[in-house]
C-alpha positions as CSV (number, residue, x, y, z in Angstrom):
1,X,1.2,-8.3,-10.2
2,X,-1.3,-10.4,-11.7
3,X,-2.6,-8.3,-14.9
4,X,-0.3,-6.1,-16.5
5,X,-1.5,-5.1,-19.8
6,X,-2.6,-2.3,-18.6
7,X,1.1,-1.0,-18.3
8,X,1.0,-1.1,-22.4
9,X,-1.8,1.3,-22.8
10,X,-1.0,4.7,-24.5
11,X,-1.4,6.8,-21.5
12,X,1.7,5.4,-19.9
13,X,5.5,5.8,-21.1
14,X,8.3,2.9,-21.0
15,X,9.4,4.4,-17.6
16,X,5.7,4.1,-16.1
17,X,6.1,0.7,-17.1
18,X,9.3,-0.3,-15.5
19,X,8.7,1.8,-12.6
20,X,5.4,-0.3,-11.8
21,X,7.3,-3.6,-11.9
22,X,10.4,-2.2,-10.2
23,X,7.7,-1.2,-7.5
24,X,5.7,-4.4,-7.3
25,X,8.7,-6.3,-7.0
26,X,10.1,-4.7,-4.1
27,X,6.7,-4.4,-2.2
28,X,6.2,-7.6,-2.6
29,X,10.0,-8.8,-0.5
30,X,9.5,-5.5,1.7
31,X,5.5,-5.0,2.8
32,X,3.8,-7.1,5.2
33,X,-0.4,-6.8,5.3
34,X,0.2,-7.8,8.6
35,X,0.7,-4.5,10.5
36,X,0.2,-5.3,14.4
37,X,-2.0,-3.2,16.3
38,X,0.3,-0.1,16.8
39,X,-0.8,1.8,13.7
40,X,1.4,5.1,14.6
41,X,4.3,3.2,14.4
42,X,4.1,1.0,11.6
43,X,3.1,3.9,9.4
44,X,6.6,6.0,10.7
45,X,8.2,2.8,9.5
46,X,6.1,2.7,6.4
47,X,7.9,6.6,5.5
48,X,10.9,5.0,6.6
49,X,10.7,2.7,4.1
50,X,9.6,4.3,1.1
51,X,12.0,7.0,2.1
52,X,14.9,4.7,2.4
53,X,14.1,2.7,-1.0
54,X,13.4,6.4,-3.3
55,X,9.8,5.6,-3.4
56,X,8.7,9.2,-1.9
57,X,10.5,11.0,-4.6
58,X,7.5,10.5,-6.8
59,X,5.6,12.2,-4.2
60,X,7.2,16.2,-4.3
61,X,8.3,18.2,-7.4
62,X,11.3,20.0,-7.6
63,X,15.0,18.0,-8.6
64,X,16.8,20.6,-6.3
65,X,15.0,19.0,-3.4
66,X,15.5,15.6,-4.3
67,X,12.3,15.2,-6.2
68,X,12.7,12.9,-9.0
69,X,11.1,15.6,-11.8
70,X,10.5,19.2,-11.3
71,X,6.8,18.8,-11.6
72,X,5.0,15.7,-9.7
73,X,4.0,13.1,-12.2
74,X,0.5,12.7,-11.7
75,X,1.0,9.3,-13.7
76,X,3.5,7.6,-11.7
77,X,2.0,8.8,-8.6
78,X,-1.4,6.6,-9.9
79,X,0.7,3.6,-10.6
80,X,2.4,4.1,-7.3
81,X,-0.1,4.3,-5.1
82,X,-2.2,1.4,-7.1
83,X,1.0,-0.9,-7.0
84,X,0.8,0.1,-3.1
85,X,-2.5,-0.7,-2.3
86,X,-2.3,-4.2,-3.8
87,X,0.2,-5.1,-1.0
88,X,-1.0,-2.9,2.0
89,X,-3.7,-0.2,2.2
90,X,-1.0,1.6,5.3
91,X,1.5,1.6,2.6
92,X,-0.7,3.3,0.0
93,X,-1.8,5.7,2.7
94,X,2.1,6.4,4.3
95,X,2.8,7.3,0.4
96,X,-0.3,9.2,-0.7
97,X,0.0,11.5,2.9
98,X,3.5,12.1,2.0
99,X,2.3,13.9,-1.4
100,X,-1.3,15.6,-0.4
101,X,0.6,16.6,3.0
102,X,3.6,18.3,0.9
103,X,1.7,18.8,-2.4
104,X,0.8,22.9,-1.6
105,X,4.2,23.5,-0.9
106,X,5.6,22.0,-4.1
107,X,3.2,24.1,-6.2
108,X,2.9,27.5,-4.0
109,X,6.0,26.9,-1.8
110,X,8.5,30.3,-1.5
111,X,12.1,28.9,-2.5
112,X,13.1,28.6,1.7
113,X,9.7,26.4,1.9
114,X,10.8,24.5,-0.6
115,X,14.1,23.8,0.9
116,X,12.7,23.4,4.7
117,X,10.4,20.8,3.7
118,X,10.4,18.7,0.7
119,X,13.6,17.4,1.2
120,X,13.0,16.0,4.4
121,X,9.7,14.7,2.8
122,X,11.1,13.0,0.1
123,X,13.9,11.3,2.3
124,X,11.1,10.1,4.6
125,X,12.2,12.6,7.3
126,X,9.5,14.1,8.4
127,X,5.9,13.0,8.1
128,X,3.8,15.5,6.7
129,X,-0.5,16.0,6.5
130,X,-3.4,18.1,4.7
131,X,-5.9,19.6,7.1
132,X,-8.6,21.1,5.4
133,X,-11.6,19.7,7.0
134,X,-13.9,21.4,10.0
135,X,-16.7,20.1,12.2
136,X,-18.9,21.7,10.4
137,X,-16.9,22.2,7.0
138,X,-15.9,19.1,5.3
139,X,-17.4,19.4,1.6
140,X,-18.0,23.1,2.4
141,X,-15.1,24.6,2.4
142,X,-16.7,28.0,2.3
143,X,-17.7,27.2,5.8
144,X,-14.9,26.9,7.0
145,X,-14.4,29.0,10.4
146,X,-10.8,28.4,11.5
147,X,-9.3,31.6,11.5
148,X,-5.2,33.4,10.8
149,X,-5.4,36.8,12.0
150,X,-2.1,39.0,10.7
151,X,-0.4,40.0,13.4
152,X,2.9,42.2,12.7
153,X,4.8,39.1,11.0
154,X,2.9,36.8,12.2
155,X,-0.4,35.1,11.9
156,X,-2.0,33.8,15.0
157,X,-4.4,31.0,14.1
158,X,-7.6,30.3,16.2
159,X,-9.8,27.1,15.6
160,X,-10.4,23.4,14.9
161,X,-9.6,20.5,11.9
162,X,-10.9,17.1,11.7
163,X,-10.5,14.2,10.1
164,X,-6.6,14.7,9.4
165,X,-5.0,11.8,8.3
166,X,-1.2,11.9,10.1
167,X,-2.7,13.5,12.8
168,X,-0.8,12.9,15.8
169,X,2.4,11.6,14.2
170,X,3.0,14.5,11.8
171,X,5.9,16.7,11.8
172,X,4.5,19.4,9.8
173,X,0.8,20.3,8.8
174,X,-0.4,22.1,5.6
175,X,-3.5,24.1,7.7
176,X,-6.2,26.3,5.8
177,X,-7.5,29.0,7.3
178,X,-10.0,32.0,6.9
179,X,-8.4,35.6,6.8
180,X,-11.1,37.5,5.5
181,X,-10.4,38.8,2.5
182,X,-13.5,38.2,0.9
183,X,-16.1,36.1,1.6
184,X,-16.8,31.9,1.5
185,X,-14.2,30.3,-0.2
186,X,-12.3,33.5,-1.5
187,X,-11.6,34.7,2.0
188,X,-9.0,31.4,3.1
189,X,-5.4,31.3,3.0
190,X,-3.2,28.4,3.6
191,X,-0.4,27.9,6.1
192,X,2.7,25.9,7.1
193,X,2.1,25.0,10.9
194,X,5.1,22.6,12.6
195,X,4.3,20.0,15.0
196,X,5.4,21.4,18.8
197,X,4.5,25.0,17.7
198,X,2.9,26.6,21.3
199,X,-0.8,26.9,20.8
200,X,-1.0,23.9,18.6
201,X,-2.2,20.4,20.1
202,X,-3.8,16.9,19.2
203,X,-7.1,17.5,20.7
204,X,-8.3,13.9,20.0
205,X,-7.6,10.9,18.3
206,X,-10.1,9.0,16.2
207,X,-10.4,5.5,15.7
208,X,-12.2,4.5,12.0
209,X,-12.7,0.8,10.2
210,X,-9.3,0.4,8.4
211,X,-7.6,2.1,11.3
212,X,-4.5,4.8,10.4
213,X,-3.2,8.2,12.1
214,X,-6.5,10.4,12.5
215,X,-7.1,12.9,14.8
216,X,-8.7,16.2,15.4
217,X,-6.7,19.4,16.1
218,X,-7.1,22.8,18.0
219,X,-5.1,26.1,17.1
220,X,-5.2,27.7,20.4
221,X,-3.8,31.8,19.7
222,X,-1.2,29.9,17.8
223,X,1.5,32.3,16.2
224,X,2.7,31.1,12.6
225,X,5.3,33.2,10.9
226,X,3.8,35.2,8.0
227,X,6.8,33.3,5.8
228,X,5.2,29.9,6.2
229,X,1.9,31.3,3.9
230,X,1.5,28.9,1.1
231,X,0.7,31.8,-2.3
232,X,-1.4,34.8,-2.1
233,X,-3.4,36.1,1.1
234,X,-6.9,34.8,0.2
235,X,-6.3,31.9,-2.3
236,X,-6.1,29.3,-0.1
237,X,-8.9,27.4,-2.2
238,X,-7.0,27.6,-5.2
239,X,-4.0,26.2,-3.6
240,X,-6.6,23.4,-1.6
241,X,-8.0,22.9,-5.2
242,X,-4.9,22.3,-7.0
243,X,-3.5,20.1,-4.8
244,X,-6.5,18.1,-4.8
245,X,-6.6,18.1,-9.1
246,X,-3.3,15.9,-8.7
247,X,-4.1,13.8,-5.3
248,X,-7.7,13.0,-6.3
249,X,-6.9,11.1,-9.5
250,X,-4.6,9.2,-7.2
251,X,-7.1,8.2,-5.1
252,X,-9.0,6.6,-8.0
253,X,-5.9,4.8,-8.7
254,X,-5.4,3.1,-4.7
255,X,-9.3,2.0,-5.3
256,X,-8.2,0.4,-8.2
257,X,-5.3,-1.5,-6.2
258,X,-7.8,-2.4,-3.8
259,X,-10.4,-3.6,-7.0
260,X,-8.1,-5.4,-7.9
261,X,-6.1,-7.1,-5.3
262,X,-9.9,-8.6,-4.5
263,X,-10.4,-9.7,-8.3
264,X,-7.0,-11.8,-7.8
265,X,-8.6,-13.0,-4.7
266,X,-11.8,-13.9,-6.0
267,X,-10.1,-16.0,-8.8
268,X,-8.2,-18.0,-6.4
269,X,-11.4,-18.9,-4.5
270,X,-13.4,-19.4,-7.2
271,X,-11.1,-21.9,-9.1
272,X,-10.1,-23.4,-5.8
273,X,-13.5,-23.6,-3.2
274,X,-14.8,-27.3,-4.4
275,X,-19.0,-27.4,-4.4
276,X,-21.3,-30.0,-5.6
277,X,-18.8,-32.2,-7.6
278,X,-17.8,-28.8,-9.0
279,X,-15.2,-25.7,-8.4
280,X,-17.6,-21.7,-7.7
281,X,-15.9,-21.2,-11.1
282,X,-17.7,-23.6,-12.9
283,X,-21.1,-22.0,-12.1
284,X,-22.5,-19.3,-14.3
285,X,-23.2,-17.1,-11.6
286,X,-19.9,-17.1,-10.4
287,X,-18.3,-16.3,-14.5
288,X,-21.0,-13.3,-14.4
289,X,-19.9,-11.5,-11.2
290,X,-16.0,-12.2,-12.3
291,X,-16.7,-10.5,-15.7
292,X,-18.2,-7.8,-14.0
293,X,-15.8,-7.3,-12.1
294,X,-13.1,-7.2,-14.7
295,X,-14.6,-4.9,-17.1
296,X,-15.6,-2.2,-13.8
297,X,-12.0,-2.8,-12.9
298,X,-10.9,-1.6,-16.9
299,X,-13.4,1.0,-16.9
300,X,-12.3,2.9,-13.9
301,X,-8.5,2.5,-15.0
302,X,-9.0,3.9,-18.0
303,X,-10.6,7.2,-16.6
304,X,-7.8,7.3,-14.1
305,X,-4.8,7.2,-16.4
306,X,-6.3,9.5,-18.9
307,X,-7.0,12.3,-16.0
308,X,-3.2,11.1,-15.1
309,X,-2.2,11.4,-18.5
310,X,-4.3,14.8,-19.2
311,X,-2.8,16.5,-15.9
312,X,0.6,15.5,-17.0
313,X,0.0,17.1,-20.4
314,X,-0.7,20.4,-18.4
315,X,-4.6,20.4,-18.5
316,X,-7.2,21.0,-16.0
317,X,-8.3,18.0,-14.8
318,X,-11.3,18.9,-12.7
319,X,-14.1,17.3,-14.1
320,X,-11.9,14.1,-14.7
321,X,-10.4,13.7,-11.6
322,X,-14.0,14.0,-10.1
323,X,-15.1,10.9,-13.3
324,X,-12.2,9.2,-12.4
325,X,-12.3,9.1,-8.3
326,X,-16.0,8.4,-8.4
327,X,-15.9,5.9,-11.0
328,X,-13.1,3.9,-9.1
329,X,-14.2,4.2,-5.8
330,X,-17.8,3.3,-6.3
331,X,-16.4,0.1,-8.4
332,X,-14.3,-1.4,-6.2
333,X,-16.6,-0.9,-3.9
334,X,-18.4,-2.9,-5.5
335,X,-15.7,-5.5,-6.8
336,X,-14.8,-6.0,-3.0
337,X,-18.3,-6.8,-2.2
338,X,-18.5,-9.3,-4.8
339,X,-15.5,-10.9,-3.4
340,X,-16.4,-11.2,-0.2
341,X,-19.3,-13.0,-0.7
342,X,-17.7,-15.7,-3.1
343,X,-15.6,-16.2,0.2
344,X,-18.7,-16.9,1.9
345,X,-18.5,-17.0,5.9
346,X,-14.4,-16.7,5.3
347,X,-15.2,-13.4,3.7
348,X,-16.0,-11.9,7.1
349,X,-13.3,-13.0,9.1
350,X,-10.9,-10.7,10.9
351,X,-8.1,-9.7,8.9
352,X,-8.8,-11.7,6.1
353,X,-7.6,-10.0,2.8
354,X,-11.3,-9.7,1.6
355,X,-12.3,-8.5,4.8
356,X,-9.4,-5.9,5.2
357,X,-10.2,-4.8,1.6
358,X,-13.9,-4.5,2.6
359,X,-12.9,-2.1,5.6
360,X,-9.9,0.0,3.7
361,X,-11.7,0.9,0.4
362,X,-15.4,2.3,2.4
363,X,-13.3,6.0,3.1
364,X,-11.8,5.9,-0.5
365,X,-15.8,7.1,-1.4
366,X,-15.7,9.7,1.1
367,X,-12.4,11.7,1.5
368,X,-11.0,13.8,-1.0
369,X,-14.7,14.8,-1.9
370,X,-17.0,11.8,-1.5
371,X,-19.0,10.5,-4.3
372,X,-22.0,12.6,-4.1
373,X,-19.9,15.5,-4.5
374,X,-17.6,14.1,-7.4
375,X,-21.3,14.2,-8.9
376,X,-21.8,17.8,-8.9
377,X,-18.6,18.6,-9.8
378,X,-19.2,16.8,-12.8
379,X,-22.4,18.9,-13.6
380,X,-21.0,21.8,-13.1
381,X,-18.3,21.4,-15.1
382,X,-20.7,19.6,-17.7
383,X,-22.8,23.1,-17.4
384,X,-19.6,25.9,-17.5
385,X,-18.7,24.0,-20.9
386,X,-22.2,24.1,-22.2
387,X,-22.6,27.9,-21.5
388,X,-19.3,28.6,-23.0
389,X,-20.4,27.4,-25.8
390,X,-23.4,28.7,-25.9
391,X,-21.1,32.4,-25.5
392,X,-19.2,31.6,-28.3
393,X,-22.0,30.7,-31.1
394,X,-24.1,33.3,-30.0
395,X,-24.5,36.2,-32.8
């Protein structure tokens, strides 16, 4: 871990701290970048792993089921999945699916939910995934046309999900679906669905840049005890939503493990690569991108930990989880980019770290809301505040 002063700042406690270390320390004996080209089955051995080792506790709330607090800590969750992504994006993924895959059954889970799942979860036991996303309803959720149709005490689900990470290699699957009790958003409701349940299949795998587990899935007349809802009939955004308030600050802070890994990268080469009688490092071009770099990287951690920080303290977090995801993302975007072209040709290589890093952080600005979305977020957040106000001084 090459720059730890941010582990002092007031928005982390002495046990962030030591957890961090404890973390980078063992990822660094333990996690290879090199994963082979079977990407199911390193990231089963990835849960393994972090299972075996304690690491998954972070990711589920509840003591009684092995969690390591009764609420998830949104801060070490951040330092976490940072610490992770440093070493191996499939490691920061094989964590952070663990938590968003489980995350609505901490908060909304009935006490036999509770017990069923997170357990096994925390120990590494089962895999679990978040599937959300439609054809035609990514962003929009109120678009969403999966449907769960009561059915005595059942619900019998009918439709399609994309882009769902752990797809094909899940054990369990955290599905949202439309039941009509109101229109858009207010009418979806949010299900338990096990792997191997009749009805349910893989309907395709898909194959993206930095690959992991992804696949499409089909609900086929698929029965789902009524027991396995997740909270009220018709509140499946707010249990989507709040799920997302903790997991989207977290994916601020895996771009920031990326930004960073990069920026460790870039210093090697710079102070290493020999041109014209000089080292890159000795060029003023080459001092400009690096403080650039450094400062976006310090900028986006700061908005990360304190929507970490603020979520711990029990506030809402919505518009600074959306500041601190698009913040991050976008910068080591752009971090990474700078990197790769101070490696020059090398840069593009195959499975070079700069070039891995250039593939694994391009989905970090989409998923989870992509960056044009963090946007208006923001404004309307920025716009609910302003006419409260506006409420409350009026005569």
């Amino acid at each position: 871990m090459a720059d730890t002063d941010y582990l002092s700042w007031p928005f982390l406690e002495p046990r962030h701290r030591e957890l961090a270390l404890s973390l980078d320390a063992w990822a660094a004996q333990n996690i290879s970048q090199e994963h082979g080209y079977d990407v199911d089955a390193t990231c089963r051995a990835l849960v393994r792993q972090l299972g075996d080792a304690g690491w998954l506790k972070h990711a589920i709330g509840g003591e009684a089921y092995g969690a390591s607090f009764d609420a998830i800590d949104t801060r070490a969750v951040c330092l976490i999945r940072e610490t992770l992504a440093r070493h191996s994006g499939l490691a920061d993924f094989a964590f952070a699916m663990q938590g968003l895959g489980s995350g609505a059954i901490t908060l909304f889970g009935s006490e036999e939910n509770k017990r069923d799942y997170l357990t096994r979860v925390g120990r590494g036991d089962a895999i679990a995934a978040f599937a959300l996303s439609e054809p035609d309803a990514g962003s929009d959720v109120a678009a969403m046309a999966c449907s769960a149709v009561l059915d005595g005490d059942h619900y019998v689900l009918n439709g399609e999900k994309t882009w769902i990470s752990n797809g094909g290699i899940a054990d369990m699957y955290v599905v949202f679906a439309r039941t009509g009790e109101a229109p858009g958003a207010r009418g979806i409701s949010a299900f338990i669905v096990d792997a191997g349940l009749p009805g349910f299949e893989i309907a395709e795998r898909i194959d993206v840049i930095a690959p992991h587990p992804l696949a499409r899935l089909r609900f086929t007349d698929c029965r789902v005890p009524a027991g396995k809802r997740l909270g009220e009939a018709g509140k499946g955004f707010k249990v989507a939503m709040a799920t997302l308030d903790i997991f989207r600050t977290s994916v601020a802070a895996a771009a920031l493990g990326f930004a960073r890994r990069a920026l460790d990268e870039a210093m090697a080469r710079a102070t290493s690569r020999k041109m014209f009688g000089k080292t890159l490092a000795d060029f003023q071009l080459t001092q400009a991108k690096l403080a650039q770099m450094a400062t976006g990287i310090d900028a986006a951690a700061l908005l990360t930990y304190r929507a970490a920080w603020q979520r711990d303290q029990g506030r809402r977090v919505t518009k600074e989880a959306a500041m601190a995801k698009l913040t991050a993302t976008e910068t080591a975007q752009q971090v990474i980019d700078a990197a790769v072209q101070m490696f020059g040709g090398l840069g593009v290589v195959s499975e070079q770290p700069v070039e891995r890093l250039y593939r694994e952080i391009r989905s970090l600005r989409i998923y989870e809301g992509a960056t044009e979305v963090q946007q208006l977020i923001i404004a309307r957040e920025l716009l609910a505040e302003a006419g409260a106000q506006r409420t409350t001084q009026s005569p």
